[in-house]
N, C-alpha and C positions, 0 to 999 in steps of 0.2 A: 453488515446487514443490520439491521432495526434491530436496538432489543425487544424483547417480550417482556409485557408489562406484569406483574403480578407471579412471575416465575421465581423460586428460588436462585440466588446466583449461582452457586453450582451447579447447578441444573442447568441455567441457562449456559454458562459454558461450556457444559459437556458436549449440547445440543449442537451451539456455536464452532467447535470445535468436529464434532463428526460432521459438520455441516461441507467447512473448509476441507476435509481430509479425503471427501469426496469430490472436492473439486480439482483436487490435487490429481486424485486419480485420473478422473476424465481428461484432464490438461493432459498427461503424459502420455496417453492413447493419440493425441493431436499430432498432424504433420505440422512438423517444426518448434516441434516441443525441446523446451533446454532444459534437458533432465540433471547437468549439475545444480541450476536455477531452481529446479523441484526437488532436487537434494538440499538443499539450505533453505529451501522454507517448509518443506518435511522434517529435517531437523528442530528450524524454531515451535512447529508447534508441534515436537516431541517434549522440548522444554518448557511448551506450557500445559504439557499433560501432565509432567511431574508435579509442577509449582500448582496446580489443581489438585491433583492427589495431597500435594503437604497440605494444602490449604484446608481439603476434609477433615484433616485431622489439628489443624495449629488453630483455626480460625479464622478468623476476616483478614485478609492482607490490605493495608491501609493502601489507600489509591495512589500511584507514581506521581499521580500533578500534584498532590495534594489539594486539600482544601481550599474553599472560595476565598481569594483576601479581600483590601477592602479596594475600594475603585480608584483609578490613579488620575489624577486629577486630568481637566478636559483639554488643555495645551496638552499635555503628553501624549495622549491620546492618541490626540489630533497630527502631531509629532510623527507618532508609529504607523499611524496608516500611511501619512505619506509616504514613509521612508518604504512602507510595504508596496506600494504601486509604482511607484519609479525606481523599485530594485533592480539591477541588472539581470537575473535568473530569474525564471518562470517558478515562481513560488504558489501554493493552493494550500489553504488553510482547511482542514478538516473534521469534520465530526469524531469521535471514538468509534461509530460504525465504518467510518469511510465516506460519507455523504460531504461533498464539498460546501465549506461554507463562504469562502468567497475566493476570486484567484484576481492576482495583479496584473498589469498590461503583458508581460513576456509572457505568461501563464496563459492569456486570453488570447496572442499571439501566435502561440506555438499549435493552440485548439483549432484557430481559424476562427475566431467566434466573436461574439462579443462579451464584455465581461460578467455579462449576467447572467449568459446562457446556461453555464456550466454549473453555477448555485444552485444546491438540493438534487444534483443526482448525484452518483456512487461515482467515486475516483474511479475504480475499477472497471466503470464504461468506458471508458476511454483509453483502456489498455487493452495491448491487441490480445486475441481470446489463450494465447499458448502462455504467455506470462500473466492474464488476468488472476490465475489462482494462485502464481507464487508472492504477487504484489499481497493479495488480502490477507494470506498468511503473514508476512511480513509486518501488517500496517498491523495485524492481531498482534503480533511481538512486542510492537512496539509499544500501543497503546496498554498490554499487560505488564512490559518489566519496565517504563519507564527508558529504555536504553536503544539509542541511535542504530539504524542501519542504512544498508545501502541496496541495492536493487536497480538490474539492468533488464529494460524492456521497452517497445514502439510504445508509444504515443499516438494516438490516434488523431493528427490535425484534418483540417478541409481538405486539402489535397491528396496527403498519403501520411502513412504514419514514420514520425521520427523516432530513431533510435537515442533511448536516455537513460542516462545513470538517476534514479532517485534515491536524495538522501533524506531518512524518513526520522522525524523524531518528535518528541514531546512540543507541546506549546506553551507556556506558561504565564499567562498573561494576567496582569491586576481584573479582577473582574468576570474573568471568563477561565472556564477550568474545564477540563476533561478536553481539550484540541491538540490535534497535530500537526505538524507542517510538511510540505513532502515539496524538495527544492529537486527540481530538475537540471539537471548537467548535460547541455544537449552535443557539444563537440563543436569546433566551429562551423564544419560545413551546415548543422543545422544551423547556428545561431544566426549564419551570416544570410540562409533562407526566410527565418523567420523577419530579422529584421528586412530583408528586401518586402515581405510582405506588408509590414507595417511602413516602409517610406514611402512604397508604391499606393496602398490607400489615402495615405495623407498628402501625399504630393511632396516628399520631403526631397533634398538635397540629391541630384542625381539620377533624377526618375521622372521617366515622363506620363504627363497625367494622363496621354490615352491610353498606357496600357491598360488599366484596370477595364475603362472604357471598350477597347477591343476587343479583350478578351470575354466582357456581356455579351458585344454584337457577336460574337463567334459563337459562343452558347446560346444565344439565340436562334441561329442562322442553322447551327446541327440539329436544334428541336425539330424548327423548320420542318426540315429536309425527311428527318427521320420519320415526321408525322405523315408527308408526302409519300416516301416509302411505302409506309403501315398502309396507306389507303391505296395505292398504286397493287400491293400486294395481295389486298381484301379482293380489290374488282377482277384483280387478273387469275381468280379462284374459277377458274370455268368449271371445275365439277361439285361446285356449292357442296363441300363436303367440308364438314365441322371441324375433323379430326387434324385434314389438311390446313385449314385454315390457322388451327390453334400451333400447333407445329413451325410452320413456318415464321407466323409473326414471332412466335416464342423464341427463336434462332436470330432474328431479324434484330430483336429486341437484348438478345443477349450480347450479339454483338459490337452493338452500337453505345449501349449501355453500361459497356462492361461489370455485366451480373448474371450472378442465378438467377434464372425467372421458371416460377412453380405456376400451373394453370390451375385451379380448381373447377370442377363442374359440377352443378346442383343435378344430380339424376335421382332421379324420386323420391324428392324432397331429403336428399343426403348427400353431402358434398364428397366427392371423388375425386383421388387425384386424377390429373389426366395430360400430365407434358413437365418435366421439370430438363430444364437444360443449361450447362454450365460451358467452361472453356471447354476449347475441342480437342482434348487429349485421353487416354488411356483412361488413369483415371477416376479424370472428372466421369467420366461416362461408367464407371460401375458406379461411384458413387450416385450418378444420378438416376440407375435401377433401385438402389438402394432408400432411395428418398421415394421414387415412383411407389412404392411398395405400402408407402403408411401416406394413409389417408389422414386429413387433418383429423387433429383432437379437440376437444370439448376445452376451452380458454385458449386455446392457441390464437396467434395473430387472425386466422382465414379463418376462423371461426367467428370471431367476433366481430370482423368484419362482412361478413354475409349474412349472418342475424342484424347488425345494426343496420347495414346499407350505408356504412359511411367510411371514408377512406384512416389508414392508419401510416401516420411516419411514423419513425423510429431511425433517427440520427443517429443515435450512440445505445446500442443494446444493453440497460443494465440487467435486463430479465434472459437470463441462455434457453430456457424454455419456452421462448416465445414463439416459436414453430411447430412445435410440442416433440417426441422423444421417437429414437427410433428402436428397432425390434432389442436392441441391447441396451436400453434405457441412457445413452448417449444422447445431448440434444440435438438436434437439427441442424441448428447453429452453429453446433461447436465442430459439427462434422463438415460444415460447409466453410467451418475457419469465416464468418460472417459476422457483420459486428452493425453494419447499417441495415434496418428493414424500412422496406414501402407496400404497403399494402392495398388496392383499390378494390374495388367493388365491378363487376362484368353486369353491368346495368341499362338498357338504353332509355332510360328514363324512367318506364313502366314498370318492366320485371326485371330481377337479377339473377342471370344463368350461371354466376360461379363469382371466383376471386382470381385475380390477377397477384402475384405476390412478387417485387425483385428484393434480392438479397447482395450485398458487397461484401469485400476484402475489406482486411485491412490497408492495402496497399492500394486500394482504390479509395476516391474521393467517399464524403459520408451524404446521403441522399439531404437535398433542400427543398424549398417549397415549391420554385419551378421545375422538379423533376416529379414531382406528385400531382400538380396541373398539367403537366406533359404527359404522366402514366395514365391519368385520370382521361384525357382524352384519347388514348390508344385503347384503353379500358371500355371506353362506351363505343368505339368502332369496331372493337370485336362480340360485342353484344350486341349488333347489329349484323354482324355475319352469323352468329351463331342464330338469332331470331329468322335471318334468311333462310339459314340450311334447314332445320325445322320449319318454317313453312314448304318450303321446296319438296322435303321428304313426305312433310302432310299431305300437300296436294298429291305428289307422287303416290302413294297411299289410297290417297283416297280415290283418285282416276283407274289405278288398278283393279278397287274395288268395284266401281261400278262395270270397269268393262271388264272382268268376270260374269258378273250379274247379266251381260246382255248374250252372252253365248254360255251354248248347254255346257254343263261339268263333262257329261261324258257322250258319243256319237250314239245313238241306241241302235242294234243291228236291224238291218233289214234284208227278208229273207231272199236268196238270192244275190244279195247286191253286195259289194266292196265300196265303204264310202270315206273317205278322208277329207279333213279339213282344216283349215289354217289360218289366222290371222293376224298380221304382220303391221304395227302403230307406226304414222307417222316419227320419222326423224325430227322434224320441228314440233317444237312446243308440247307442253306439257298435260295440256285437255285431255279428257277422255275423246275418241273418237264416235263416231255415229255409226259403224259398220256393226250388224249382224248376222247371223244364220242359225238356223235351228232346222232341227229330223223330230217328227213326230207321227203318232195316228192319223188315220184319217180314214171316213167309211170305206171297210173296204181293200184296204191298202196303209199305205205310208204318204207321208208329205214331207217335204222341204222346204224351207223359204232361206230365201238373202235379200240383204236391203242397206241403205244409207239415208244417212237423217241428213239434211242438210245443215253442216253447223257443226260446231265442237262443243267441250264443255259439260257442265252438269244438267242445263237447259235442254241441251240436244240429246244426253245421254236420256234423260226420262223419256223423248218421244221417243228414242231406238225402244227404250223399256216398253211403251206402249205398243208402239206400233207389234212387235213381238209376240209379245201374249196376247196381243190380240187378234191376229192372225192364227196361231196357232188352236187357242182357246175357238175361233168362229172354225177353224177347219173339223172340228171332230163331229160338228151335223151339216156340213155342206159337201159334197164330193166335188162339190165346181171351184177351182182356184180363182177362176176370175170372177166366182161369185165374191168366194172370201175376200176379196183384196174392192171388192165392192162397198160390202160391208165393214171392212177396218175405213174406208175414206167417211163414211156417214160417223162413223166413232171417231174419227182426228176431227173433221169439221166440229163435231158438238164442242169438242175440247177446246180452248184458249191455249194456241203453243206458240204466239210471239209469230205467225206466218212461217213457221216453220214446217217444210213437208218431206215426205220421205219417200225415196224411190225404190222399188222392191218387186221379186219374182219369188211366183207359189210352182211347185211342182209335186201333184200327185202319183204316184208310182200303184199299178196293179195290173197282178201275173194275168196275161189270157192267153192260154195254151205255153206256146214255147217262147211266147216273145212278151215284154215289159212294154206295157203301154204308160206313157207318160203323157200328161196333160197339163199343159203351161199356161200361166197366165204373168201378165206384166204390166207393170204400176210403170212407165216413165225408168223401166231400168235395161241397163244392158241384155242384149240375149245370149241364154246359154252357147254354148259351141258344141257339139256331138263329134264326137272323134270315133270312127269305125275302128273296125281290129284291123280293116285292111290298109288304114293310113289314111284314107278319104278325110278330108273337114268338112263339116257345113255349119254356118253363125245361124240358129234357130231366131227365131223372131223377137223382137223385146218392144220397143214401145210403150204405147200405152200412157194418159197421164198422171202423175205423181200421187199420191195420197194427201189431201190435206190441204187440196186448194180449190175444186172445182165440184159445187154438188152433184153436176150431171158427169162424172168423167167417170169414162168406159173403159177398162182394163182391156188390152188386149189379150188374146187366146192361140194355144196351136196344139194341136194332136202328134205326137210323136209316139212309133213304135221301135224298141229297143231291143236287138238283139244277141245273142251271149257275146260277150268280148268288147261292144260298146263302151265309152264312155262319155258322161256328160260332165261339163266342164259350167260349173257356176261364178261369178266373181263379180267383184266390183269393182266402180271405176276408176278407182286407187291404180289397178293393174292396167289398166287399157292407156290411163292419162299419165303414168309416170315417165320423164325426161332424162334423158341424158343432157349430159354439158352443150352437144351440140343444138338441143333444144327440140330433135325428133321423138317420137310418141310409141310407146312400146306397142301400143294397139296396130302398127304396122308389121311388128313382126311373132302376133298373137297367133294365128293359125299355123305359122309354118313352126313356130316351136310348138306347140300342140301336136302338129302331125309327126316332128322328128318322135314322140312322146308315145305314139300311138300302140298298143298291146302292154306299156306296163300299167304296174298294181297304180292304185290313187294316191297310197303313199307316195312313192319314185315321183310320179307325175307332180304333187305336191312341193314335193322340194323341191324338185328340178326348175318347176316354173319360180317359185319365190328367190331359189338363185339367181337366176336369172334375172327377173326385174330387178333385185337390187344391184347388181353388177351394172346392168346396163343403166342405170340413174345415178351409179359411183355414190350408192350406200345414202341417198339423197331422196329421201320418200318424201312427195307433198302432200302426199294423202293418204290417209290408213287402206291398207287393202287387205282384201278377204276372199280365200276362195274354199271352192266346196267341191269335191270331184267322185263321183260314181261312175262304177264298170260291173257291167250287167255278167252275172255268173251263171251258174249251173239251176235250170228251172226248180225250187225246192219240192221236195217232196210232200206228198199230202194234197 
């Protein structure tokens, strides 16, 4: 790690020192931790706990490289580095932190890389995470007593990581002082890997130039496919549900990509986890409750990328908290044994609903720039499902809301009477429907109305809203229904409603003697149906033109007496016009299930008929339907 500038040196090694001893720790909690390997670099910096202790007390220990000499002249030089880039072993020149200062073609080789890539970050990134803390102890060793070791651990190349012997020692060069050298010993089955990769790039002796070639178009061609996938899988979401959505891409993406992939979600204005899924074993799958569980932290990768809005690779991990820590202050990383991070932003251009994060092995490839253009584009397709499902819920939302608002909260009693009601939304589409009904006063007595607005929508829900309280609101100084439906048409005509009108039935109820008189009137809607207690039907009159189109139009009228056991049957034309498969009209077998109906309560009646229609339309509503049923009781008292 860096030194810290302006610290005493014991200080700073003690720092440096309980720094590593914790890393030490964490490694050995790791699956696939080489606890003889964490025994021998637990012992080295037990050694350099002592030589720190003497050092309190002896004084400055003079530096192992020693001092700067003088500069060797510039043939020689020139000499050394050749001989360091055409050496046979993968050599890397380093900082006293660790920080790589330059590595030769085997060294750039065995990375996958090019030679540059790997200058100014930590050696230590690019060892797999169970031997990363016994290497830094080591490289500490070495850099402190001057004296050579050896150390076994993966490599982390392009492809997968190689298993190497590193032999770590002092550098001592004219000119340059405080370096070390750390030579890799890869075995032949690696060396004979690495070089196929370097003949196959160059085109050397024995290798044919398309394979490099091939193997683009094939990674090409999986992006492809996979993006195809992703979008195949987005549109095939029939119940526009977020949760599903994020789920399955998440699986989709794990598998194809071989990674952890973590979802993040922005919910009120606070990111939440909400999907982490790894390989499909045992496991992986507690450990990925275990990650489910901690929401990102403040500097973590998904933090910083959802404040900034802008995507984050990370090829070679050298920060282990860069996911941030879980409930036992272990990192993320080191629990997911993860060494590649990619991080994108869940954006569809406008606003950002979350972060997308994949995470690799070491045994898996380390992520590049066309796998972050790749994520990047799966990234804004799920920011556009997620933008879907939230509208979709809105409007759901908000269609609910209004058709509450068009029918009463509660039935209010009327005396003498049993009244039930019910209203049942179209199967297609999302609109609020135009169906109403309401019970209220009326001089005298009670009233009822029902009615349909022609049209769906929030357009059509305001004239049900109108027409509504408007009717009711004219019924409490008119006794006449075919008055009131009179006067609601001169109140639609005044209004601008896009020629929309609405068709509807008033019904006043008042006791005279032992029998309920009812008085009907009808806008252009269906007529009641009266079902006797003895089984008898009769379709009462309906008629009438609509509301909303005609200044002169004349509601029709009819006088009905009710009595005890009666029932009146109200509805719209949801109920009369819904279709079975074979394309017949339930309005043909409207009175005879009515009269199968006849003596029970309006409840019974209620359900039975709404079963009924939807059975017979096989759960297939094209029109919202609404019905209203009263059966005339015991003359009240008073």
């Amino acid at each position: 790690m860096p030194q810290g500038k302006g610290i005493p040196a014991p200080e700073r090694e003690i720092a440096e020192l309980r720094a590593r001893s914790g890393a030490l720790r964490q490694s050995a909690a790791l699956p696939g931790a080489r606890l003889p390997q964490l025994l021998d670099a637990a012992l080295a910096e037990l050694d350099g706990a002592i030589d720190t202790v003497a050092g309190l007390h002896a004084g400055p220990v003079p530096s192992a490289a020693g001092g700067p000499q003088a500069d060797a002249p510039d043939t020689e030089r020139s000499l050394l580095r050749a001989m360091f880039q055409d050496a046979p072993v993968p050599l890397f020149v380093l900082d006293r932190d660790g920080t790589i200062r330059r590595v030769n073609r085997r060294a750039a080789d065995l990375l996958g890389s090019g030679a540059g890539y790997a200058s100014g970050k930590l050696f230590t990134a690019f060892v797999a995470l169970p031997s990363r803390a016994a290497v830094h102890s080591q490289l500490a060793a070495v850099a402190r007593t001057g004296k050579p070791r050896r150390v076994s651990c993966p490599l982390l190349g392009a492809d997968a990581a190689a298993q190497v012997v590193l032999a770590l020692d002092v550098l001592d060069l004219a000119g340059e002082s405080g370096l070390l050298i750390a030579a890799a010993s890869t075995g032949p089955d690696a060396a004979q890997d690495a070089a196929a990769r370097q003949a196959d790039s160059s085109g050397g002796p024995g290798t044919v130039r398309g394979g490099a070639a091939d193997r683009a178009v094939e990674a090409i061609t999986h992006r492809l496919d996979l993006v195809t996938a992703a979008t195949r899988l987005l549109l095939e979401n029939a119940t526009f549900s977020e949760s599903v959505a994020l789920q399955r891409c998440a699986r989709l993406l794990a598998g194809e990509l071989a990674a952890w992939v973590i979802v993040d979600v922005d919910r009120r204005q606070r990111l939440r986890r909400q999907v982490v899924i790894g390989p499909s074993d045992h496991e992986s799958e507690q450990l990925a409750r275990t990650i489910s569980a901690v929401d990102p932290q403040p500097g973590s990768a998904p933090r910083q990328v959802h404040e900034s809005g802008s995507s984050m690779l990370i090829a070679h991990a050298e920060d282990v908290s860069i996911l941030g820590t879980g409930a036992d202050s272990v990192p993320l990383l080191m629990q997911l044994g993860a060494t590649s991070v990619l991080c994108v932003p869940l954006s569809d251009g406008e606003q950002s609903y979350g972060v997308l994060t994949l995470a690799r092995r070491a045994n898996e490839p380390h992520f590049e720039i066309a796998d972050l253009g790749l994520v990047e584009e799966l990234g804004e397709q799920l920011a556009l499902a997620i933008r879907v499902d939230r509208m979709f819920r809105r409007r759901t939302e908000i269609a609910d809301s209004l058709q509450a608002s068009l029918l009463p909260r509660e039935i209010p009693a009327i005396p003498g009477v049993e009244i039930a009601a019910a209203y049942v939304a179209a199967t297609e589409g999302l609109e609020v429907g135009g169906d109403f009904y309401d019970v209220y006063l009326v001089p005298g007595g009670w009233g009822v109305s029902i009615g349909d607005v022609c049209g769906k929508g929030e357009r059509a829900a305001a004239v049900t809203a109108a027409a509504r309280h408007g009717i009711r609101v004219l019924a409490h100084w008119d006794p006449d229904p075919a008055g009131v439906l009179r006067k609601a048409n001169e109140l639609m005509l005044a209004e601008e409603y896009d020629g929309r009108f609405v068709t509807a039935c008033a019904v006043h109820f008042q006791w005279r003697g032992n029998a309920l008189r009812a008085v009907l009137g009808s806008a252009g809607h269906p007529g009641p149906v009266l079902v006797k207690a003895d089984g008898r039907v009769r379709v009462l009159d309906g008629g009438g033109m609509p509301l909303g189109l005609f200044p002169d139009a004349q509601p029709a009228g009819q006088d009905v007496e009710l009595s005890s056991g009666d029932l009146l049957f109200l509805f719209t034309d949801g109920v009369t016009e819904a279709r079975s498969p074979e394309l017949a009209y339930f309005e043909e077998r409207l009175t005879d299930a009515l009269a199968s109906l006849a003596g029970r309560p309006p409840a019974e009646v209620i359900f039975a008929m709404q079963t009924l229609v939807v059975e017979f339309s096989v759960n297939e509503l094209r029109d919202d339907m609404t019905m209203l049923a009263l059966r005339v009781g015991a003359v009240p008292a008073g």
